[in-house]
MARBA-3410 file (N, C-alpha, C, O; in Angstrom, 1 decimal):
59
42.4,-4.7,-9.7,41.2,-5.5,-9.5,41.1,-6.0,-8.0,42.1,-6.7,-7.7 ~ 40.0,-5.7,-7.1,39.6,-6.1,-5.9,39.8,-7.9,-6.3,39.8,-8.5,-7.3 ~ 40.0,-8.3,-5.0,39.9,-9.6,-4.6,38.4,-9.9,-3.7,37.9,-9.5,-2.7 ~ 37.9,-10.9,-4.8,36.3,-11.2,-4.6,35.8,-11.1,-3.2,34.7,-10.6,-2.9 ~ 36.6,-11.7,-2.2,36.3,-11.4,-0.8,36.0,-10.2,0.0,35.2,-10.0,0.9
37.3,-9.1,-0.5,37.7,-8.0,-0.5,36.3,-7.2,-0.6,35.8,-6.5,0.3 ~ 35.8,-7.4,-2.0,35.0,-6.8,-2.8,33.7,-6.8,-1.8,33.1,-5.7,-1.4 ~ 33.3,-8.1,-1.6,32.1,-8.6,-1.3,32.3,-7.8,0.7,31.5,-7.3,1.4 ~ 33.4,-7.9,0.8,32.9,-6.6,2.5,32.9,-5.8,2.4,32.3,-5.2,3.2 ~ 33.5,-5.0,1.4,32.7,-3.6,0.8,31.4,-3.5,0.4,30.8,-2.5,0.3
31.2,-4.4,0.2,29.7,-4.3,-0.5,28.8,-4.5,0.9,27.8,-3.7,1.0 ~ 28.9,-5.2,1.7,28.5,-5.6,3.2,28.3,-4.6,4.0,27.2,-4.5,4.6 ~ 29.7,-3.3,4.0,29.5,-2.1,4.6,28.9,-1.2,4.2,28.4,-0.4,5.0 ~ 28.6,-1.0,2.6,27.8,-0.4,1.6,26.7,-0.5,2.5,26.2,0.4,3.2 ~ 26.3,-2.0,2.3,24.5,-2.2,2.7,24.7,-1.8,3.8,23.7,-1.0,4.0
25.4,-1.8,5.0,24.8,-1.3,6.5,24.8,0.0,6.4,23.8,0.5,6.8 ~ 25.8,1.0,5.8,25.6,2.3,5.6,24.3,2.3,5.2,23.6,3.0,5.9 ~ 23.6,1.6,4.0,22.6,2.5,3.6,21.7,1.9,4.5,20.7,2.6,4.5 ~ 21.5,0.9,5.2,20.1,0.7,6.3,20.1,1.0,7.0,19.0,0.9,7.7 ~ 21.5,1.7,7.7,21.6,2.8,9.2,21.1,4.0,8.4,20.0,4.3,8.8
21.6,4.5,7.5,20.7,6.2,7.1,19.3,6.3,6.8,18.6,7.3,6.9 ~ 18.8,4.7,6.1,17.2,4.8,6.2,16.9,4.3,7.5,15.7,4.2,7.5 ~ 17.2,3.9,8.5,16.8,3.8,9.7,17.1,5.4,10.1,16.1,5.9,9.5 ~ 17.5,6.3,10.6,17.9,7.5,10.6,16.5,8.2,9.9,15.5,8.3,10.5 ~ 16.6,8.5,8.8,15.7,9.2,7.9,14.0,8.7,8.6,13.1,9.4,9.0
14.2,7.0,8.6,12.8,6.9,9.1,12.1,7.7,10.3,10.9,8.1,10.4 ~ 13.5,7.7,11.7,13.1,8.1,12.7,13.6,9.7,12.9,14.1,10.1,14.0 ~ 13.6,10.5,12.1,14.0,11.8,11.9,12.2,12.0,11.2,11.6,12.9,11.8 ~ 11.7,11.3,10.3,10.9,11.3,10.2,9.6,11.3,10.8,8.7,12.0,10.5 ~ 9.6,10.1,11.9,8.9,10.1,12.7,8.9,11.4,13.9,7.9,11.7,14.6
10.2,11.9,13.9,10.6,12.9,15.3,9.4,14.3,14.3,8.5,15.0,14.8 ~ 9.6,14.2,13.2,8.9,15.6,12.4,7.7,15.2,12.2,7.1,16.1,11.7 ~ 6.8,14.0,12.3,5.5,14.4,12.2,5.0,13.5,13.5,4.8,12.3,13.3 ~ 4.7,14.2,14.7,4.4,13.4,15.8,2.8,13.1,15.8,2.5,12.3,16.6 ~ 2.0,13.5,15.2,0.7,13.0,15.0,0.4,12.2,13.8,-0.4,12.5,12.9
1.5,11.0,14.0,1.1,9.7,12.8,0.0,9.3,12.8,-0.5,9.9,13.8 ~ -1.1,8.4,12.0,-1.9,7.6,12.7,-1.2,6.7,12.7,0.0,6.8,12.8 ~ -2.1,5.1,12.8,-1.2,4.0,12.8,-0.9,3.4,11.5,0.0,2.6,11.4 ~ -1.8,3.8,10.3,-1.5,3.3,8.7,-0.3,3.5,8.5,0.3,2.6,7.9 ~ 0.4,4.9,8.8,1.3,5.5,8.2,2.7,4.8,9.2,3.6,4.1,8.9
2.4,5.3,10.6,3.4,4.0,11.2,3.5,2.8,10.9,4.6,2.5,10.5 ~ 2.6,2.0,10.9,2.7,0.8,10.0,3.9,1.0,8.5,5.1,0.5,8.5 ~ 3.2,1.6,7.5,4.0,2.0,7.0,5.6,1.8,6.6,6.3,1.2,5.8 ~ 6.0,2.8,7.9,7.2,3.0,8.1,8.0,1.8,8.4,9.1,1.6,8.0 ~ 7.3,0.7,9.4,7.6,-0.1,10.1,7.8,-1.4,8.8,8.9,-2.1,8.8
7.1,-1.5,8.2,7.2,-2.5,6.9,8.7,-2.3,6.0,9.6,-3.1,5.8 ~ 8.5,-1.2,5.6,9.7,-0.5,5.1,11.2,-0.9,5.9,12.1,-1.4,5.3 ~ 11.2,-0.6,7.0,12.7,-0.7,8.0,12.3,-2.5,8.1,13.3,-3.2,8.1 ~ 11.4,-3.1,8.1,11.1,-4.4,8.4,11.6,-5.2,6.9,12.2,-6.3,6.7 ~ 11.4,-4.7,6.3,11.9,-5.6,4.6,13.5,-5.0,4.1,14.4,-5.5,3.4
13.6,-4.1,4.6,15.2,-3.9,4.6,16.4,-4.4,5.2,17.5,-4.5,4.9 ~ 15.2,-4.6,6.7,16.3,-5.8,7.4,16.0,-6.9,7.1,17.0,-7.5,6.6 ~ 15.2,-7.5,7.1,15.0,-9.4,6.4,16.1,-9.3,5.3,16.8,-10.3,5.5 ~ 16.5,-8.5,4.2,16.8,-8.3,2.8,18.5,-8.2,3.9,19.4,-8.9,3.5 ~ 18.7,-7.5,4.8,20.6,-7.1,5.4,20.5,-8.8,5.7,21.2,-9.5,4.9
19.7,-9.4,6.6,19.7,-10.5,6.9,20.2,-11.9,6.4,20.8,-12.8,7.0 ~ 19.6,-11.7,4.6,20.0,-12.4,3.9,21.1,-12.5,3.3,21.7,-13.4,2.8 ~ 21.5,-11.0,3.5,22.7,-10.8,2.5,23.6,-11.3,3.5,24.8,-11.3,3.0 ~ 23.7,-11.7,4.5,25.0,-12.3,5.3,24.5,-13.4,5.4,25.0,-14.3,6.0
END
């Protein structure tokens, strides 16, 4: 059995792994469709914007 502290920075690196590969994916996405409008940029921008408020909180 992990020690609660232990546990809880695993889980810490977990979340930055997964908000570095959707930051990635977003701008891999952006690189493949270069005629966004701005709805759809927006979009994206909300997305990476509520994932970080959410990394934010969690520390």
């Amino acid at each position: 059995m992990l020690h609660p502290q232990r546990e809880e920075t695993m889980m810490k690196e977990q979340f930055k792994k997964i908000l570095i590969n959707l930051g990635k994916k977003i701008v891999k996405s952006l690189d493949i469709s270069i005629c966004l409008n701005a709805s759809e940029l927006l979009k994206y921008l909300r997305i990476l914007r509520f994932f970080y408020l959410r990394f934010i909180e969690f520390f």
